[in-house]
C-alpha positions in Angstrom: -32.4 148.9 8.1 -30.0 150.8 5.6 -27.8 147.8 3.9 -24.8 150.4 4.4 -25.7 150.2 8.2 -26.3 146.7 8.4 -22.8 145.5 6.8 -21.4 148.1 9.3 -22.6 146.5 12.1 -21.8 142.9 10.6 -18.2 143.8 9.6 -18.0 144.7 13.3 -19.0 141.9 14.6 -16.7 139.8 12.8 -14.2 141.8 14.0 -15.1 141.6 17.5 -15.5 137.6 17.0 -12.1 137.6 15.0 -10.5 139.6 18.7 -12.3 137.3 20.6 -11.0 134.5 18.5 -13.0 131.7 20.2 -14.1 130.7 16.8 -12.5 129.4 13.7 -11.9 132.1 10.8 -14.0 129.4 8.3 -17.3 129.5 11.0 -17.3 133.4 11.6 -16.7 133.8 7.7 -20.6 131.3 7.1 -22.1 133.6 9.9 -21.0 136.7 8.2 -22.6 135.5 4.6 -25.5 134.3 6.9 -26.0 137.6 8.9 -25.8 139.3 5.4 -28.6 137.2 4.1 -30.6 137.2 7.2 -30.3 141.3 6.8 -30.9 141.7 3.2 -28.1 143.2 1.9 -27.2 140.0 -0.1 -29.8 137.6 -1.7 -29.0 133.6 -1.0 -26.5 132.9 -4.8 -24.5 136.1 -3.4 -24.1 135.0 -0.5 -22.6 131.7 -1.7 -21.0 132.6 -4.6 -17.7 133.3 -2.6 -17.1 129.8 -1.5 -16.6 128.3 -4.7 -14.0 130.7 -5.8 -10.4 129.4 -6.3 -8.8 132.3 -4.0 -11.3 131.2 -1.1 -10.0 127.7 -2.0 -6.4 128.5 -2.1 -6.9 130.6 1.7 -8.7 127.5 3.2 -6.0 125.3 1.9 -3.3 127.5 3.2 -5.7 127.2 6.8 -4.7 123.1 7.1 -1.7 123.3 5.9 -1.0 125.8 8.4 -2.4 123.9 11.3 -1.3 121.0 10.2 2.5 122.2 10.1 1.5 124.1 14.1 0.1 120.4 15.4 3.4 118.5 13.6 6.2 120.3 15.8 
């Protein structure tokens, strides 16, 4: 499959499971690295590389904070 395709269909996925929002944003966001590895469009340290990025870590902090503030009132 074309890696243009392949992250077309994945990017629509995650938007359909981000509508559907059934799942958390930090589960569909592994399954999209995963889908993109399982496809080929990203080798395995590609895929990965993102989490350990300071913004990634800023967002996911922002994530609790946010709950935690939505379970506190």
């Amino acid at each position: 499959m074309d890696p243009a395709v392949a992250s077309l269909v994945v990017l629509g996925g995650a938007v359909a499971l981000f509508l559907w929002n059934r799942l958390p944003v930090g589960v569909v966001a592994i399954l999209v690295a995963l889908a993109l590895y399982a496809t080929g469009v990203l080798d395995a340290e590609a895929a990965l590389s993102g989490f350990g990025d300071p913004v990634v870590i800023f967002v996911a902090s922002l994530f609790v904070v946010s709950e935690a503030s939505t379970r506190r009132a």
